[in-house]
N, C-alpha and C positions, 0 to 999 in steps of 0.2 A: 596268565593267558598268553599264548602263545605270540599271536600279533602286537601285545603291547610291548612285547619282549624283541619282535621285529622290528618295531618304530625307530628304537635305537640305531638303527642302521644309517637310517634317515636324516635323524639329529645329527650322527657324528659325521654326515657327509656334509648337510646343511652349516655345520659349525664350523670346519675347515673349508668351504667356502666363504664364511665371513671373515677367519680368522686371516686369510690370504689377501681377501680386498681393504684388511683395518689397515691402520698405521700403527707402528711401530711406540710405544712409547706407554707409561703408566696405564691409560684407558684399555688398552687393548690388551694388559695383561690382566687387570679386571675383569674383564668382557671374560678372558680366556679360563678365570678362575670359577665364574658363575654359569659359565656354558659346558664346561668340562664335561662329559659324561661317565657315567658309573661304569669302570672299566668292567667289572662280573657282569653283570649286564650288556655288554656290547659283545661279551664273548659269549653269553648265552645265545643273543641275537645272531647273530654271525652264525654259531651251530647251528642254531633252527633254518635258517636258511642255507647252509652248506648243505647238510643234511638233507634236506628237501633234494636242492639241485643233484644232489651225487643219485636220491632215488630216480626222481627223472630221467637222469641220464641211463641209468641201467632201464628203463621204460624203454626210450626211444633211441634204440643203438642209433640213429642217424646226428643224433643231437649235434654234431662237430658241423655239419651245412650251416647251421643257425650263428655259430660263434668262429669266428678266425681269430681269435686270441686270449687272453687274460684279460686285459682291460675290458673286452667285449662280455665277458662273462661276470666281469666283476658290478659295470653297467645294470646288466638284466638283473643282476640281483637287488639292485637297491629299485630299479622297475618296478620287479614284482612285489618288494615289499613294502612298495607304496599303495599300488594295485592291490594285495592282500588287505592291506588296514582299508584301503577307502572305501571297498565293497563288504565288509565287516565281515572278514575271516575272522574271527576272533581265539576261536581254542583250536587244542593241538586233534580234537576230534573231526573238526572238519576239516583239517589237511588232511587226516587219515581217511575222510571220506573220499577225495580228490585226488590220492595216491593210488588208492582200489579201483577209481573207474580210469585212472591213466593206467594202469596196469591189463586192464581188460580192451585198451587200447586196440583198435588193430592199426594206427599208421605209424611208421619207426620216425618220423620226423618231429620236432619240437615241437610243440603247442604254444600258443598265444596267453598270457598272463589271463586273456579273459576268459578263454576255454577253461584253464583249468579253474578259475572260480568258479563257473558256471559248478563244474564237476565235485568242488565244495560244498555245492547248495545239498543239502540232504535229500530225498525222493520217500518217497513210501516204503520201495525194498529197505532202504536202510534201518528202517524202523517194525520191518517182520509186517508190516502191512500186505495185505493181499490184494489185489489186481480188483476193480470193482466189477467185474465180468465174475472172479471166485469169491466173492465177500457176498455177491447178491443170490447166488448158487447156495450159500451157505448158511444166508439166512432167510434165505425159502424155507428150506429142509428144517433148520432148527423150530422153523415157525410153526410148521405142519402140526397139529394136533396126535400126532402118533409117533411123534417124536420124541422119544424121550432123551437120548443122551446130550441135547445141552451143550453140546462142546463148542466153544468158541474161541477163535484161530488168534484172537484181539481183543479186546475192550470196543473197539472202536468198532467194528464188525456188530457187535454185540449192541454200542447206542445207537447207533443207524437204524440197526432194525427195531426196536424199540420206540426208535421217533417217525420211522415211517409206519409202526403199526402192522404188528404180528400178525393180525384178521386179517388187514391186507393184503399182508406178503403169502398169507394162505391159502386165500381165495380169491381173490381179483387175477383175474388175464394178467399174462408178465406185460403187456402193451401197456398196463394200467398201473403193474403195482413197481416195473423198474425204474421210473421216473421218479415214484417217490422215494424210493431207498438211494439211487444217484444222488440225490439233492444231498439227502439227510449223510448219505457215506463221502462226501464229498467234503461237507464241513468238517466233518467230525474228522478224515483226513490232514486239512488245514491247522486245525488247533490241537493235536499229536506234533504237526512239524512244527507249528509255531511256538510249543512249551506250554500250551495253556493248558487247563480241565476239561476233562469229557464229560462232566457230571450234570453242568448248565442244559439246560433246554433248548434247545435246536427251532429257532422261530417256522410255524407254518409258513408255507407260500402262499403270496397273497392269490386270491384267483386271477383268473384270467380274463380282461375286458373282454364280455358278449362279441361275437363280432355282428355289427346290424343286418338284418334281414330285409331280401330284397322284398317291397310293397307291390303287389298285383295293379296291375293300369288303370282297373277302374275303381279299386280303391282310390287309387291318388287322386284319379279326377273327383272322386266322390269330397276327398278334404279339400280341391279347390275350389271347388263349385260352393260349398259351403263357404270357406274364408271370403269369396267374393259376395256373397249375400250378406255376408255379415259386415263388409265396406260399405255395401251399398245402401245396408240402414245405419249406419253410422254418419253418411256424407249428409 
């Protein structure tokens, strides 16, 4: 995984910081023997993230406003690959997701270590998902009883419509029947991003609390006039 490969950047900064505040003497060449880090690993680490920064740089000709030196650039890196692990960048697919939308970019100026995680997080397009405005369009039409060809753009297109009910999507007003294929394409969105199955069942919505209805006036007088007769054989 990519980011466990960037940690090492971390450690070997973390380590030469302690090895500098130790003392000098048996202990500290100890310390230096069991903290060592695994040199193939440090230069893998080190790649992963040179490589990153050299794409970015070609992303955002401005990048040189952000850094006035080496140390300045040597800094952001070990930033970011702190930033990458703690927000769980983990494989090299979601840097690849993060480098696509820095690329579609339109400001020449560096990005924030958070920006571009944001830009890590996968989306729907990345997964050939369709927009829930054409996935609801698509399984209208598949729904339709004169339908025959069946084509579906996704799996997930395909449970949606399934969980909100093809009758539905056929014949109910779109007022009526878009609400329920939202829900149902909505989940079914989430657990594609998330890595899970589509295969579970998609829990109904519970209904919706009545809302109470206003009582005419002389109704009400009518229940209070009672409740008071009925105090007043009590007392």
């Amino acid at each position: 995984m990519a980011a466990r490969n960037i940690a090492e950047i971390i450690s070997l900064d973390s380590h030469a910081r302690t090895v500098r505040l130790g003392q000098h003497g048996p202990a500290t060449k100890h310390l230096h023997a069991e903290q060592q880090p695994d040199p193939d690993r440090l230069r893998e680490a080190a790649g992963i993230i040179n490589k990153l920064f050299a794409e970015l740089q070609a992303c955002f000709p401005a990048w040189k406003h952000s850094f006035s030196s080496q140390q300045d650039i040597a800094a952001a890196k070990r930033s970011w690959a702190r930033g990458l692990i703690e927000a769980g960048i983990s494989s090299e697919q979601q840097l690849r997701w993060g480098l696509r939308k820095a690329r579609r970019s339109e400001s020449p100026f560096w990005p924030s270590v958070g920006q571009f995680i944001k830009w890590c997080q996968p989306d729907p397009g990345d997964y050939g998902l369709p927009t829930p405005e054409s996935a609801f369009k698509e399984a209208s039409r598949n729904s339709h009883p004169a339908c025959i060809c069946n084509k579906w753009s996704h799996p997930a297109v395909y449970v949606a419509a399934r969980e909100a009910g093809k009758y539905e999507l056929a014949n109910l007003p779109q007022d009526k029947s878009w609400p329920l294929f939202k829900r149902s394409y909505d989940i079914a969105v989430r657990r594609v991003l998330e890595g899970e199955e589509l295969d579970g069942e998609i829990p109904k919505a519970l209904p919706k609390t009545p809302e109470p209805r206003p009582v005419a006036p002389e109704i009400a007088q009518q229940h209070i006039d009672r409740i008071k007769q009925m105090l007043k054989r009590g007392s």
